[in-house]
ROSE-4610 file (N, C-alpha, C; in Angstrom, 1 decimal, always signed):
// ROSE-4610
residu = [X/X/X/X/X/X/X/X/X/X/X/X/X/X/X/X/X/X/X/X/X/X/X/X/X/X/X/X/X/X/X/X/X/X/X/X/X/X/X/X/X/X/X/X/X/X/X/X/X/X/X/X/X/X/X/X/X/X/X/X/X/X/X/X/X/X/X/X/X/X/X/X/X/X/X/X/X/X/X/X/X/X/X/X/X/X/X/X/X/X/X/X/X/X/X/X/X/X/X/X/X/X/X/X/X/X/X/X/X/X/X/X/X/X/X/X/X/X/X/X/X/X/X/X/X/X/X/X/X/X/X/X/X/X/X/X/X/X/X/X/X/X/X/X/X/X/X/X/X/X/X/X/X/X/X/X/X/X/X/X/X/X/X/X/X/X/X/X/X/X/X/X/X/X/X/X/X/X/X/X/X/X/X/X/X/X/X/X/X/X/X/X/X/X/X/X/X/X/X/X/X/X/X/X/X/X/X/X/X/X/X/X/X/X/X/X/X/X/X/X/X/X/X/X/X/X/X/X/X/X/X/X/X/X/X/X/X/X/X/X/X/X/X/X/X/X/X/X/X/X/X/X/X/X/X/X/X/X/X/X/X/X/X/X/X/X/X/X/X/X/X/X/X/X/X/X/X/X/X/X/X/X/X/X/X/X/X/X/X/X/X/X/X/X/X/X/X/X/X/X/X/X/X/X/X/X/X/X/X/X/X/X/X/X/X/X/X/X/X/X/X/X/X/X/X/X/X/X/X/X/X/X/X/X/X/X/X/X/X/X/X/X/X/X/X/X/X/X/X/X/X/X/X/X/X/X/X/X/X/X/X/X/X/X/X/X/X/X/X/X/X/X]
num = [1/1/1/2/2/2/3/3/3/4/4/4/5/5/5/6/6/6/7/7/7/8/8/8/9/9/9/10/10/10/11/11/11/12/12/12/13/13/13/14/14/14/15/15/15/16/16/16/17/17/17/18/18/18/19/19/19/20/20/20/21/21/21/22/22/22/23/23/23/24/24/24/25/25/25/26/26/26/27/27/27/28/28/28/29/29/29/30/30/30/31/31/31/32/32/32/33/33/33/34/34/34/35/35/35/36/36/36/37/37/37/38/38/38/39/39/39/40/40/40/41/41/41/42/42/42/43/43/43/44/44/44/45/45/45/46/46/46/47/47/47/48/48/48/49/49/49/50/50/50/51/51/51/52/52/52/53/53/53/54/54/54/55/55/55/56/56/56/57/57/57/58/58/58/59/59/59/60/60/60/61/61/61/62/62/62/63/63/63/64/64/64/65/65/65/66/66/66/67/67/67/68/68/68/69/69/69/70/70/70/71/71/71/72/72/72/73/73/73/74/74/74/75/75/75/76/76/76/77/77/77/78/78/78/79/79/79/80/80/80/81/81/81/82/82/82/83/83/83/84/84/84/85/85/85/86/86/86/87/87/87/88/88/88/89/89/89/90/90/90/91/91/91/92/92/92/93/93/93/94/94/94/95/95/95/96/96/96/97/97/97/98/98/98/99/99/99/100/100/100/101/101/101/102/102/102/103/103/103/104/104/104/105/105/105/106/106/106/107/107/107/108/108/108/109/109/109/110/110/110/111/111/111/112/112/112/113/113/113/114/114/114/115/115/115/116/116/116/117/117/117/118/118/118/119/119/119/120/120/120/121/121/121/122/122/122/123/123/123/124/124/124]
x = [+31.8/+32.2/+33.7/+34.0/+35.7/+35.5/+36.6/+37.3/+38.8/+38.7/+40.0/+40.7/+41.9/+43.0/+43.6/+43.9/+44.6/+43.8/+42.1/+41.7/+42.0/+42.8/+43.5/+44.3/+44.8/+46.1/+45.3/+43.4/+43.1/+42.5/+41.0/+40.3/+40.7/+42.0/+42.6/+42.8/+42.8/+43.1/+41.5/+40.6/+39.5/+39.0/+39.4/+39.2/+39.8/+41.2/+42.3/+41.7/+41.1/+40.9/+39.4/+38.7/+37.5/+37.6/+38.7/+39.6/+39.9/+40.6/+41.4/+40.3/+39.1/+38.1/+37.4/+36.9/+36.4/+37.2/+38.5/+39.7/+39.5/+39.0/+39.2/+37.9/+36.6/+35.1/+35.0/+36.1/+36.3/+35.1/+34.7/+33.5/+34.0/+32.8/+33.4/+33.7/+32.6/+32.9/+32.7/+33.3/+33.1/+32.7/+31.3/+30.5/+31.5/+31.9/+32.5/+31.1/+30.6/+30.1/+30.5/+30.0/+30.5/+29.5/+29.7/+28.4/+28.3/+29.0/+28.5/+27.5/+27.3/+26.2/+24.8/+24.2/+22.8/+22.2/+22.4/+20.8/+21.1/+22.0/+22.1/+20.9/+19.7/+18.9/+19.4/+18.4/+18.9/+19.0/+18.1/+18.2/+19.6/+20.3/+21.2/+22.3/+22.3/+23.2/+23.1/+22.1/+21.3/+22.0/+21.9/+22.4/+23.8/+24.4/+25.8/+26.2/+25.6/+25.8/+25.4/+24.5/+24.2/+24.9/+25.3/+26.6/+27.9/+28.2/+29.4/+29.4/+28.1/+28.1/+28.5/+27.5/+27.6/+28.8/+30.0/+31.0/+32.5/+32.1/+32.8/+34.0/+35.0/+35.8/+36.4/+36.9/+37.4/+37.0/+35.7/+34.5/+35.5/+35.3/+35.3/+34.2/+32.9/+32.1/+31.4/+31.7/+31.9/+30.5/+30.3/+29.0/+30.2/+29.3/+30.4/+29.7/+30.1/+29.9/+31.2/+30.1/+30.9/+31.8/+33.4/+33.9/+34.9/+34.2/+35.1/+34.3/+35.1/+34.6/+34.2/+33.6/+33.3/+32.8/+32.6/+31.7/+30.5/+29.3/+29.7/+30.4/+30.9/+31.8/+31.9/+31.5/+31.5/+33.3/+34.0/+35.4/+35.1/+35.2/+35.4/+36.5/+36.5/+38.0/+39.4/+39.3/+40.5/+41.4/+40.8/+41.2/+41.2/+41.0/+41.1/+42.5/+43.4/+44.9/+45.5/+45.0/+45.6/+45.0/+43.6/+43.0/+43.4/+44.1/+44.6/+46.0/+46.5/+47.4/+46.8/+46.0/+45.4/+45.9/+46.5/+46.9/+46.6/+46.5/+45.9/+44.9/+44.6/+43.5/+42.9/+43.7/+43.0/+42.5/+42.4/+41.6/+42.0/+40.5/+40.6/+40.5/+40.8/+40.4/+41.1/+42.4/+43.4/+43.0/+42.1/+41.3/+40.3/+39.7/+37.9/+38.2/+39.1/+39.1/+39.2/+39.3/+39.7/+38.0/+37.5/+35.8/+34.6/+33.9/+32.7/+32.1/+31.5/+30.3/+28.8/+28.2/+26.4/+26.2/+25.1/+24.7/+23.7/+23.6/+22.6/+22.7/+22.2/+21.6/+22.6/+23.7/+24.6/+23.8/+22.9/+22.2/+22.4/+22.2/+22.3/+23.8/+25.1/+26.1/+26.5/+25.6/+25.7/+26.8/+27.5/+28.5/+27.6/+27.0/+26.8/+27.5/+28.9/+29.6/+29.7/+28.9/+29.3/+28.2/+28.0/+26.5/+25.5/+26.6/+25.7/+24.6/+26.1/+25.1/+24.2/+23.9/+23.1/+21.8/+21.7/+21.1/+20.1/+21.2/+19.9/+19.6/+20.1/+19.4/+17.8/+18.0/+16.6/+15.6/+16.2/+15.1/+14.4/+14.8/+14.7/+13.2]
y = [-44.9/-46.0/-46.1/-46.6/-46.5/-48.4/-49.1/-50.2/-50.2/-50.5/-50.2/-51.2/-50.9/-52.1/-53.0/-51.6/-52.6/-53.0/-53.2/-53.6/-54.5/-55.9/-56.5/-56.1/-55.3/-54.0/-53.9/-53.6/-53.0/-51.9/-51.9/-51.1/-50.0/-49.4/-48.0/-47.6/-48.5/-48.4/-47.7/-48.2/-47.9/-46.2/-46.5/-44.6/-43.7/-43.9/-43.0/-42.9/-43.9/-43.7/-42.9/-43.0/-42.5/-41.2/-40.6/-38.9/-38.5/-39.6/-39.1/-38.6/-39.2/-39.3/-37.7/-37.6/-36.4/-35.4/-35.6/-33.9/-33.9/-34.9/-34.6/-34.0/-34.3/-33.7/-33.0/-32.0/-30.6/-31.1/-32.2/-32.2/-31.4/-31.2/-30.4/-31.3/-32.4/-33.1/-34.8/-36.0/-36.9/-37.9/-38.9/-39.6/-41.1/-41.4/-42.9/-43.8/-44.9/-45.5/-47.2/-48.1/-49.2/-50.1/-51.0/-51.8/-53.0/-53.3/-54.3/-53.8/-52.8/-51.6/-51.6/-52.4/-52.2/-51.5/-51.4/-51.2/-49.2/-48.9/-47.2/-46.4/-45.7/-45.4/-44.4/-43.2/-42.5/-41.2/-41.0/-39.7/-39.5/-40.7/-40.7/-40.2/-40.7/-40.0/-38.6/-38.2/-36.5/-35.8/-36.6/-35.7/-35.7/-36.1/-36.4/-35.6/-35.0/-34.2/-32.9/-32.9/-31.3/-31.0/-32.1/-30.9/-30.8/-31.4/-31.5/-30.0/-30.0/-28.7/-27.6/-27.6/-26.5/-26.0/-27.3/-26.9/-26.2/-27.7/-26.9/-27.7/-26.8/-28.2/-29.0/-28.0/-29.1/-29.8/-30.2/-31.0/-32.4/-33.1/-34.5/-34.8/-35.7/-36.0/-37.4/-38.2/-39.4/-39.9/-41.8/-42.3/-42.8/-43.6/-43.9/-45.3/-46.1/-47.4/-47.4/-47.2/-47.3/-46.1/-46.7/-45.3/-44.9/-45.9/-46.1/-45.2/-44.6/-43.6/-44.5/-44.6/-45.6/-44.5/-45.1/-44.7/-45.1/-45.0/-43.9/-42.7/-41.9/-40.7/-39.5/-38.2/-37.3/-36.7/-36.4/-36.0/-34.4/-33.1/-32.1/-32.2/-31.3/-31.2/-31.1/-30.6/-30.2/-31.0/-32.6/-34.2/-34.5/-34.9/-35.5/-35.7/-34.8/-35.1/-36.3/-36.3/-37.6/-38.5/-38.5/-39.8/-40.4/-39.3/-40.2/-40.7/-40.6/-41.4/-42.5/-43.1/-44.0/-45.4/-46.9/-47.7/-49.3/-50.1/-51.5/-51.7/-52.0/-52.4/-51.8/-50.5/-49.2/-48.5/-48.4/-47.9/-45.9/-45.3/-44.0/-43.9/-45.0/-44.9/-44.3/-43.5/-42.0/-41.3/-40.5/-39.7/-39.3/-41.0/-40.6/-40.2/-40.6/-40.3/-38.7/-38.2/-36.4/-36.1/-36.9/-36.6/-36.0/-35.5/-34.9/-36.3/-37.0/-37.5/-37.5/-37.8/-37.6/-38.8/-38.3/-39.7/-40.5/-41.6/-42.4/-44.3/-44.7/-46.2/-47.1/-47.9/-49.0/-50.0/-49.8/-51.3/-50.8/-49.6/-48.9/-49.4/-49.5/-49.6/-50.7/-52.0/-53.4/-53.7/-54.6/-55.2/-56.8/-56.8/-57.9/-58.4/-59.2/-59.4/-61.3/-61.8/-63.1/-64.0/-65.5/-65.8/-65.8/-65.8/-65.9/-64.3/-63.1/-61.5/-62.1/-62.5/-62.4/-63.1/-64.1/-64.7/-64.2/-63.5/-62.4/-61.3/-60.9/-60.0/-59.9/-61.2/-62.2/-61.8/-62.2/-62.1/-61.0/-60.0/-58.4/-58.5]
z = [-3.2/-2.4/-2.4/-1.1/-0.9/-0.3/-1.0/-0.4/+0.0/+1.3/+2.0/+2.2/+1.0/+0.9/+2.1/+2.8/+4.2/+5.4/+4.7/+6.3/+6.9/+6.8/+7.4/+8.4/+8.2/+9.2/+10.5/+10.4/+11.4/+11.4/+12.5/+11.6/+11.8/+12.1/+12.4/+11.0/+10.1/+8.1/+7.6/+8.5/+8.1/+8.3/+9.6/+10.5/+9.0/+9.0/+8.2/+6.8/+5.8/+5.0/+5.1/+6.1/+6.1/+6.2/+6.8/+7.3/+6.0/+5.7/+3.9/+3.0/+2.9/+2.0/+2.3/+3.4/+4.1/+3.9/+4.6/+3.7/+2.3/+1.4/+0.1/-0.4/+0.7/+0.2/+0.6/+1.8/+2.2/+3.7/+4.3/+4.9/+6.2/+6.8/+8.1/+9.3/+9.3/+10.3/+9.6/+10.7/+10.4/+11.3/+10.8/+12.2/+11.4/+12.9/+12.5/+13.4/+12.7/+13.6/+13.3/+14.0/+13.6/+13.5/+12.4/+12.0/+13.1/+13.9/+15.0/+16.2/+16.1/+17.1/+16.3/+15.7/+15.4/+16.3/+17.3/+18.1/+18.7/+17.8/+17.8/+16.8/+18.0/+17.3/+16.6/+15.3/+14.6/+15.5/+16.5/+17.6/+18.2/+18.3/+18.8/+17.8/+16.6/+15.7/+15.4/+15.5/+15.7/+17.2/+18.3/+19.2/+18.9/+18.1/+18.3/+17.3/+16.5/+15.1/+15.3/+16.2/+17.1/+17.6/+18.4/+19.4/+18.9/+17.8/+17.1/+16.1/+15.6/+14.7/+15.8/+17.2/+18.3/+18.3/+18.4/+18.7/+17.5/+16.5/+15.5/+15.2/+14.1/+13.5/+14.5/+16.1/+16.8/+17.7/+17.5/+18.2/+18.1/+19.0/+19.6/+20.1/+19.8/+20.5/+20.5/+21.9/+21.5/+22.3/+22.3/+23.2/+24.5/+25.5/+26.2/+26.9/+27.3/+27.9/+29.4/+30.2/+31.6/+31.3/+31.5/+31.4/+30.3/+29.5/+27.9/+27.1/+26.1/+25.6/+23.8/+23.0/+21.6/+21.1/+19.9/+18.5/+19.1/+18.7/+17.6/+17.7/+17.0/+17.5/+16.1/+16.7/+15.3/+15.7/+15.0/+14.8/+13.8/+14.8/+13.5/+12.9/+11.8/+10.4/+11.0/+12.7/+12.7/+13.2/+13.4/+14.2/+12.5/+11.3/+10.3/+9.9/+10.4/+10.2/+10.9/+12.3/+13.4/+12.8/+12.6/+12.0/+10.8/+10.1/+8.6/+9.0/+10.4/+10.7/+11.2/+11.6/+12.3/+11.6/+12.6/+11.8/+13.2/+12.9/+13.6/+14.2/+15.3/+15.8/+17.1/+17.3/+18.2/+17.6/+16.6/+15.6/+16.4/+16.5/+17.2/+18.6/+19.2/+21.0/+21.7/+21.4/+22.3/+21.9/+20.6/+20.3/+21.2/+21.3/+21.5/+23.3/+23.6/+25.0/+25.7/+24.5/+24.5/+24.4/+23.9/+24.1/+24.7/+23.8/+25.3/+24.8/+25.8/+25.6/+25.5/+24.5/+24.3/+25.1/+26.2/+26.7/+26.2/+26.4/+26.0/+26.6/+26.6/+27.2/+26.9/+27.7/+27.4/+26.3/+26.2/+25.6/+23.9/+24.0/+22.4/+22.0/+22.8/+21.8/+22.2/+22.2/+22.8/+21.4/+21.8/+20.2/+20.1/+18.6/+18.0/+17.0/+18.2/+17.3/+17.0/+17.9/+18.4/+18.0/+17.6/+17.7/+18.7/+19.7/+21.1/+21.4/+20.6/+21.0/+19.8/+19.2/+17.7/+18.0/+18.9/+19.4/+20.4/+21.4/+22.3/+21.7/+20.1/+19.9/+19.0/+18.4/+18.0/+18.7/+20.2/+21.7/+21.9/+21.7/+21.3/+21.2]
């Protein structure tokens, strides 16, 4: 377990340290996802880890909402250097835009971030 001193900074403190951690487990690749996305099923993290392996350390491969490219998002080894630059509240979004996207259903990367999304998501 890693606690990340500067999350206040932005979750771009988050991305970098999550890069940092991975260069140091030698990993090949790395899935960023974000915990306000409940409703990302696990196939979807599977297609996103297939075509990331397909491709290899310099896979980019992101979800997409309209024509914004988000996390969840697999990053191969050879992006872990930009990401451990990563710093405020863009977190990896000039990265993820280099993206292939896996497709899948707007409703999957709904953000529950609000009482009100928490509330329609009860309704579920």
């Amino acid at each position: 377990m890693a606690i990340n001193a500067s999350a206040r900074e932005g979750m771009g403190t988050s991305v970098a340290l999550a890069a940092r951690l991975a260069l140091e487990a030698e990993c090949k690749a790395l899935l960023i996802a974000l915990a306000d996305m409940p409703l990302v099923p696990v196939a979807h993290f599977q297609a996103l880890a297939r075509r990331a392996d397909e491709i290899g350390e310099r896979a980019i491969i992101v979800s997409q909402i309209g024509e914004a490219r988000t996390p969840p998002a697999v990053f191969g080894r050879a992006h872990f250097s930009a990401l451990t630059d990563l710093g405020g509240d863009t977190g990896a979004r000039r990265i993820l835009q280099k993206g292939e996207v896996v497709p899948c259903p707007p409703e999957w990367l709904e953000d529950i971030d609000t009482p009100e999304a928490l509330a329609r998501l009860s309704k579920l």
